[in-house]
Structure formats: structure tokens, C-alpha cells
N, C-alpha and C positions, 0 to 999 in steps of 0.2 A: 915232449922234452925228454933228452935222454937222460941215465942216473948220473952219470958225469956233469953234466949241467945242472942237476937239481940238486945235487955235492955241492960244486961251487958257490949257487944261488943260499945254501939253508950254510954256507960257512961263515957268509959275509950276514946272516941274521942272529948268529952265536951272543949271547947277551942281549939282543932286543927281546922287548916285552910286547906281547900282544892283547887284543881284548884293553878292555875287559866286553863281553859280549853280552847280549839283551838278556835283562832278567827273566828270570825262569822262577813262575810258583810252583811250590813244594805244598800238596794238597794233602789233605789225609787220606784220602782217595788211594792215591799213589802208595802212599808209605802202608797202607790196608793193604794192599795187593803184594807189596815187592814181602813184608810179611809172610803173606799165604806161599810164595812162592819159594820162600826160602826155608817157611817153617819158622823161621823166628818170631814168634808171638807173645814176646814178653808184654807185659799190659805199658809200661812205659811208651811204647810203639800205637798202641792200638785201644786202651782204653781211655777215651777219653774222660770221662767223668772221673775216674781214678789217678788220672794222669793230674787232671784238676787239683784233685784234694791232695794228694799224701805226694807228687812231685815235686823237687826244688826246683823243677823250671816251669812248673802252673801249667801245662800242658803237654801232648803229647810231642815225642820226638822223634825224626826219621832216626833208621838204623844208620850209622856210619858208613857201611859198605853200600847203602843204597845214594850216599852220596856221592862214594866212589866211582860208583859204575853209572852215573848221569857227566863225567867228565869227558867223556868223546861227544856227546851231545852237545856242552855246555861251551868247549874248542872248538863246535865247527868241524872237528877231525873226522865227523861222519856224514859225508855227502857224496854218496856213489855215484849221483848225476853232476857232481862239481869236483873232480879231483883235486885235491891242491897243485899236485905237479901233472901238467899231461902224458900220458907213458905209465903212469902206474896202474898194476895190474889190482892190488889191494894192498891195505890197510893194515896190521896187523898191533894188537894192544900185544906186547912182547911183556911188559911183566912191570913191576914196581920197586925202586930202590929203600922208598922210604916214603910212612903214609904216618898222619899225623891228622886226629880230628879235634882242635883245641877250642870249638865251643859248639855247643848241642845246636841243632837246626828243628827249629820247633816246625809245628804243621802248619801251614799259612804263610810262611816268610817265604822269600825270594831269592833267590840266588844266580850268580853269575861269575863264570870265570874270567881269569887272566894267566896268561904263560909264559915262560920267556924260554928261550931255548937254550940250553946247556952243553949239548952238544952233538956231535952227528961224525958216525964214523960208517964206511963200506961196509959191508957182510958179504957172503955167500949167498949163492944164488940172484945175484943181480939186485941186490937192496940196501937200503942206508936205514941206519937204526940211529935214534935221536931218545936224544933224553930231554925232556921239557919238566920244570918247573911248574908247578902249578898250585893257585890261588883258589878257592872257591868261598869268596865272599856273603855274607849273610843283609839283605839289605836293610839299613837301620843300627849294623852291629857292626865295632871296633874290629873282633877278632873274627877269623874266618873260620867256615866249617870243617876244611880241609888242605892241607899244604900235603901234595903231591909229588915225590919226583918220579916222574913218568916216563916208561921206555916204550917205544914205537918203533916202528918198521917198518918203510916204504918196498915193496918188490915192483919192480919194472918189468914193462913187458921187453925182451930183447932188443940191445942198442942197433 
């Protein structure tokens, strides 16, 4: 599919919502590791038995930014063997308008996104840059762990 066709197609989807997609558990496992690799080892994160006792949320909690960065995971937006559009060379995470984490994501809950698309304009170098809306739900919980507006960029291979 050319980027001209794949313009058209993502114009006529401006305001639909997608997802929400299969739940995803959030291990302590995980939020152990993304820790080490960040270096942020506050014990909120990593001490469990601490986390227990002297936390207002009785357990431990992923970092925020480790929820952010499970959001191309969590859309689907990462499947090199299933491109969204055919013609695209890659994917690029291009940056974030506005990140908001409005309630903690304890170790063992679930999460799942939903997107809607905001919008999608040409660029340079033969690609369309979109902004998507995004949801990342906690399962069992009212508020979500994350409201995303998220900017992307398809590059094509030449039309």
C-alpha cells in the first residue's frame, strides 16, 4: 500500500477508538528488571515486604515510565512480521505530547490498552506522523494507569 493510500485510509479512522487489547499481567518480575535497568530502585518498586507495610497502596508499584514504554506492545503498534500498513519500511515512536499517570499499577494487576486516533498528517522523507490517544486501563480499577497522547510515524518504502 502506498503512503498516499495509507493517508486516506488513517483520515477516514480520525476519532475512532480501537482496542481495547488482551490483557497483559504486570509481574514483579518485570517491574524487578525494568528497575535494574533503569537504575531506579526505590523500594516502593522493589521491596516487597516494605511496600506491604509502610505503603498507601499495600504493595509494590510499577515505575510509571515502565508503563509507558509497554504502550507499542499493548497497541499492537509493534509487529514487524504484520505491518499495519503494507509498504512500510518502520515504525518510529517520534515522542509524546502529554503523559499523565492518574493511579498506581500495583505488581500483579492487568493491563490493557485502547487508542483513538487524533490525527495524522505527511512529513518528510515519505512518512505520515499520527497522534493517538491513549488509554492504559488497570483491570478491576475505575481509573487508568496511563492517558497517553502519543506521536508516531509511519516511513514508507518509495511510492
Amino acid at each position: 500500500m502506498s503512503r498516499q493510500a495509507a493517508y486516506q485510509d488513517l483520515q477516514d479512522k480520525i476519532g475512532a477508538e480501537s482496542g481495547p487489547g488482551e490483557w497483559f499481567p504486570v509481574t514483579q518480575n518485570m517491574i524487578t528488571g525494568f528497575a535494574d535497568v533503569t537504575r531506579d530502585h526505590q523500594w516502593i518498586h522493589i521491596d516487597e515486604e516494605r511496600a506491604a507495610r509502610d505503603s498507601p497502596f499495600g504493595a509494590t508499584v510499577a515505575h510509571g515510565f515502565f508503563t509507558l514504554s509497554l504502550i507499542p506492545h499493548l497497541t499492537g503498534m509493534v509487529e514487524p512480521d504484520k505491518p499495519q500498513y503494507p509498504g512500510v519500511a518502520l515504525t518510529v515512536n517520534y515522542g509524546l505530547n502529554r503523559v499523565r499517570f492518574p493511579h498506581p499499577l500495583l505488581a500483579g494487576a492487568a493491563i490493557r490498552a485502547r487508542t483513538r486516533l487524533q490525527s495524522v498528517e505527511e512529513v518528510k522523507g515519505n512518512g505520515l506522523q499520527m497522534v493517538h490517544n491513549v488509554t492504559v486501563e488497570i483491570d478491576g480499577v475505575e481509573k487508568p494507569a496511563c492517558v497517553a497522547e502519543m506521536v508516531s510515524r509511519l516511513y514508507f518504502v518509495e511510492d
